[in-house]
N, C-alpha and C positions, 0 to 999 in steps of 0.2 A: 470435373471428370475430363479426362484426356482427350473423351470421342466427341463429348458434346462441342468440347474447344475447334477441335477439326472438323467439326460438322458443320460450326458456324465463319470458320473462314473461311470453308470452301462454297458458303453459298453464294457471294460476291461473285464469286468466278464463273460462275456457272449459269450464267440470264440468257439464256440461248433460246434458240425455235428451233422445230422440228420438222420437217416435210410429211412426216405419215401420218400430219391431222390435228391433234391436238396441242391444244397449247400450254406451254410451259409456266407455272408457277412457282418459283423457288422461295419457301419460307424458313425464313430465322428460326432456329435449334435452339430454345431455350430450354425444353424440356422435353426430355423423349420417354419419361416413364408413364407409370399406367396413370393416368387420370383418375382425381379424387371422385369416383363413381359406380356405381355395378346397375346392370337392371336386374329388374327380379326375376326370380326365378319362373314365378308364375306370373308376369306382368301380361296383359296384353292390348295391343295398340292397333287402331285403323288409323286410316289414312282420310282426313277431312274431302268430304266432297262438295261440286261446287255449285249454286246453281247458273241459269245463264246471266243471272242481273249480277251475282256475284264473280271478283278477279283474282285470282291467289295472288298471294304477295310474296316475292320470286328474290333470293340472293343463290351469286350465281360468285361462287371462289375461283381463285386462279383466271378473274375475268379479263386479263393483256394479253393474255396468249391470242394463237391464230384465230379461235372460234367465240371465244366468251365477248367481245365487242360486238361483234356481229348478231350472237344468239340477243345479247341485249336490246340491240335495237329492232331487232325482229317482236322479241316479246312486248319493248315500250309498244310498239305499233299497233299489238293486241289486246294488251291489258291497262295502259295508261301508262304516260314516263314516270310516277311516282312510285308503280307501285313494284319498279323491278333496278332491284340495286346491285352494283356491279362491286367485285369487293378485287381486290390483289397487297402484294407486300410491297410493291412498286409505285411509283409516282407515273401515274394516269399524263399520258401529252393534254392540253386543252380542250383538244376537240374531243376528245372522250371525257375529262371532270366536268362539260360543262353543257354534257348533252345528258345526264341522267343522276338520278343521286348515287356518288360513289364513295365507297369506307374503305377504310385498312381493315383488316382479316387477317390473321394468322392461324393455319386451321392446327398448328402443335399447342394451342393455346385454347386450351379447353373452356374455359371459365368467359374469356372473352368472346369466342364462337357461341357459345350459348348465351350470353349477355346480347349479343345482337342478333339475335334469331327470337329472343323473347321479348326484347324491345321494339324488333319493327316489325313483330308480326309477322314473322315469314311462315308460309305452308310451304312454298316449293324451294327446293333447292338443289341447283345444279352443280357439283361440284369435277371442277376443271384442274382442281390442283394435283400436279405430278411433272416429279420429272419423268422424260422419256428416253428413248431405249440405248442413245448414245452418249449423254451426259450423265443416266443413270449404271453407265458401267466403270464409267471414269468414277465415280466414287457410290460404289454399293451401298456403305452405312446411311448416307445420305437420304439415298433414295428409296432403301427402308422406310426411313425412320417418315418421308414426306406421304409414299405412296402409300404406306402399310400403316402405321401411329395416324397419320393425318387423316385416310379412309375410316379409320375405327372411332374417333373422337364424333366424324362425321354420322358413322350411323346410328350410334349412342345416342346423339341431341334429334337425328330425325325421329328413333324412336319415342325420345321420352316425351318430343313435342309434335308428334303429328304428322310430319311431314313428309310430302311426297317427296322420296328423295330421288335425281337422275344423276348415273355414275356410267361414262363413257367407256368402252374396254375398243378394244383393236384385233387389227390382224395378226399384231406380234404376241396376240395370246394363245395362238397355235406354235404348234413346233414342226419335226422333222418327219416323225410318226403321225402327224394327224392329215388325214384326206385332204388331198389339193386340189381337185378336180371332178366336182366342186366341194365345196368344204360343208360341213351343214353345220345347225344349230350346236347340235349334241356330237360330239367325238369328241377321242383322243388330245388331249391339250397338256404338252410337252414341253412349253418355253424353254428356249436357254437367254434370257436376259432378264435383268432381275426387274425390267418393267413389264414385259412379259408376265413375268410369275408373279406379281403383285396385282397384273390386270385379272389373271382369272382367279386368285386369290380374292378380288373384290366381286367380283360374279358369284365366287360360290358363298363371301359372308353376307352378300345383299340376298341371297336364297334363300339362304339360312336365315336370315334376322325376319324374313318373309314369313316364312311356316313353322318360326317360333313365335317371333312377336307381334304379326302382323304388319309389320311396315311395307309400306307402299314405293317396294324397290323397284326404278325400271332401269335397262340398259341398253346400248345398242353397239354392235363391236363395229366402229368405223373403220371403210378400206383406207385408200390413201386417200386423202383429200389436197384437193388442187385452188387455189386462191390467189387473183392476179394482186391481194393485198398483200401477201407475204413474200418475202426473199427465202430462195432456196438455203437452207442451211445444211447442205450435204449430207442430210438422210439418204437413206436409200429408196426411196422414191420422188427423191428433189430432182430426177431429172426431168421428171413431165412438168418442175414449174421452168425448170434450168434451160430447155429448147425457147420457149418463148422470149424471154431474155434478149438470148445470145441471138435467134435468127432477126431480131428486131436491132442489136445492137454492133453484130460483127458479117452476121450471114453465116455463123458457122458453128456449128454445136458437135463435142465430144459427149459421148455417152459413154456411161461405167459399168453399167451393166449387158449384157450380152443382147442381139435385135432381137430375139424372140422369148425373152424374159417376160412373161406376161404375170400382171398384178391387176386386180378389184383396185378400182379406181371411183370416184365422186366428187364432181362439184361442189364448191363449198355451200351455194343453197342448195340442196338436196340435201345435203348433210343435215344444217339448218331445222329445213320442213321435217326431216325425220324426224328430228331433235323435239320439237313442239307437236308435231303430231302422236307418236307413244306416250308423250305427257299426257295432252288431252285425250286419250284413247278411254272409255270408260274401262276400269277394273274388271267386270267380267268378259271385257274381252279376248283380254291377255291370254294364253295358255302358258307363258312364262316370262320367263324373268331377263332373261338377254337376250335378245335377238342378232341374228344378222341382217345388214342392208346393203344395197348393193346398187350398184345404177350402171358399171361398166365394165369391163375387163381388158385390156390391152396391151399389147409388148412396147418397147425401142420403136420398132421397124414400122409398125404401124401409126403410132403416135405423129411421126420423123413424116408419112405419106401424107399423112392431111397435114400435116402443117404445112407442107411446099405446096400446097392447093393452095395457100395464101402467100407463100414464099417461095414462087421458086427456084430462086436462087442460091437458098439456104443447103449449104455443106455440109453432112452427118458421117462421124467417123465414132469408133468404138475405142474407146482403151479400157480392159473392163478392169473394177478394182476387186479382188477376190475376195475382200472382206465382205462389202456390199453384195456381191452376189451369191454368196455363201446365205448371207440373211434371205435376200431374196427368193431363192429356192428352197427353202425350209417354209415360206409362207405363204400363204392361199394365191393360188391362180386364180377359182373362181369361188363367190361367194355363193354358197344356196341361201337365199331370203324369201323362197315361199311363206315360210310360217309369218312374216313380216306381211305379206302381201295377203296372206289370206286374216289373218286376225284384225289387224288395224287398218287395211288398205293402203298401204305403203306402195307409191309410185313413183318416179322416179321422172323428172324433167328434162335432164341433158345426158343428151348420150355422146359419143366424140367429136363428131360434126359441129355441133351446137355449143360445147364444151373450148373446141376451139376459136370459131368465132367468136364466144365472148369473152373469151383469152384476149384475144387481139384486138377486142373493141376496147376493154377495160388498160389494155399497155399501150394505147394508142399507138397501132403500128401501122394504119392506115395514111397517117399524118406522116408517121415519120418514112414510112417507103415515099409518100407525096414529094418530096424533099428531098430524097435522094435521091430519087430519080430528075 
């Protein structure tokens, strides 16, 4: 077929990172049709519980991107380094093959995905696979066929085997129409980008597979997340990793977006703690099934003030790009995450003070102004 051939030479091209959080897994197109399977009709599935002597055994897809390394070793730290495997369609650097058990996974690969979820015993499973919202416009089929085919292969095996499944969604799964200040759980959700649409696309069949089948969906719509391990990849929220950089490297940072562009922001542990805290939340705690989280909110202008508390020498000027701002003000300003905070106790560690210093502890810019000066 003509599409699948284009689908898999475009995935070479496409091994990129994203600024607004999640990381990118691009898998080989061998087969995009329906998987040899149905569930029943009348089937129905819980989700295994655990007690404290017991550790779920955790594979986490799309584990190279920004957060699945991290989520790993968070979780080794909790549950044992055996018993949480990191899977991608990428060649893992060292320091990740040889800190945890790691597999190839291809989640269009039905057969194979449930072959390694019944051979090592997995209950929980994190799945990180998807492109995101600017690679996935550069080629739509694509990002169908990874976000939408590869999510449903995924909830199929949680349900037939148990498993707690966690399916990340964002802020790009609001639109133009939906409340931005603040945004809540429930409203209007409008996407225009087909990562968007396929994010809350997976919110309502992880609902759905909930209060048919029983499976133990959770989700959590991450704001931007900021991480002094990643390089900005000109998302439109890559300029809060972009200022730290440039004032550590030139003294001087152009910003794209307008100074009072305010965006729901979070450190990449906060993220994290969320991340393993809704997991472990007991079942009746929950009152649903996605949540929002939240830890901060801030424009340009703001960002640009505390950072010359540590720079201040650093030079900020505007050139805004109107693509990017276009997205930007279609997307939440502020998160509302009470139901987060009151069902599972979700708190939040770093607010922008604390956010920045450890910005600049982790890009060691201490050492490097020592030196320059």
């Amino acid at each position: 077929m003509p599409i699948v051939k284009n689908l898999s030479r475009a995935v070479g091209q496409l091994l990129q990172s994203s600024g607004c959080g999640c990381g990118i897994s691009i898998v080989p197109v061998r087969c995009i049709g329906v998987s040899p399977r149905q569930v029943a009709s009348d089937a129905s599935f819980h989700s295994i519980s655990f007690s404290e002597s017991d550790h779920p055994r955790v594979l986490i897809t799309g584990g190279l991107g920004q957060l699945g390394v991290g989520l790993a070793k968070l979780l080794r730290k909790r549950f044992g380094k055996n018993n949480v495997i990191l899977s991608d369609i990428r060649k893992p650097a060292d320091s990740v093959f040889y800190s945890g058990p790691f597999i190839y996974a291809d989640i269009l690969d039905y057969k194979n995905l449930r072959e390694i979820v019944v051979n090592n015993r997995i209950t929980w499973l994190f799945h990180y696979s998807a492109l995101l919202s600017a690679v996935g416009e550069a080629n739509v089929p694509l990002a169908r066929a990874v976000n939408i085919t590869g999510l449903h292969n995924v909830l199929d095996i949680a349900a037939e085997h148990n498993l707690r499944l966690f399916v990340p969604s964002t802020i790009g799964a609001f639109g133009p129409t939906s409340p931005r200040d603040p945004t809540p759980d429930l409203c209007i959700q409008r996407p225009r980008t087909i990562y968007g649409v396929s994010k809350v696309h997976a919110e309502l069949m992880g609902e759905y597979y909930h209060y048919r089948y029983g499976l133990d969906f959770r989700c959590l719509r991450y704001p931007g997340i900021i991480s002094a391990d990643s390089q900005p990849g000109g998302g439109t929220t890559d300029y809060a990793v972009q200022i730290f950089h440039d004032a550590i490297k030139t003294g001087k940072f152009q910003c794209n977006l307008k100074p009072d562009t305010r965006l729901p922001m979070m450190y990449i542990d906060d993220c994290l703690k969320a991340t393993l805290e809704v997991m472990e939340a007991p079942a009746e705690a929950l009152s649903m099934r996605t949540y929002n989280i939240s830890a901060m909110s801030f424009t340009p202008e703001e960002l640009a003030q505390e950072v010359q508390k540590h720079v201040p020498e650093l030079q900020v000027t505007y050139n805004v790009d109107k693509v990017r701002q276009a997205i930007a003000d279609s997307w939440p300003m502020n998160f509302d995450d009470r139901n987060a905070r009151r069902d599972w106790g979700w708190k939040h560690d770093y607010d922008l003070p604390e956010l920045v210093t450890t910005m600049f502890s982790f890009l060691g810019s201490d050492s490097r102004m020592a030196q320059a000066n």
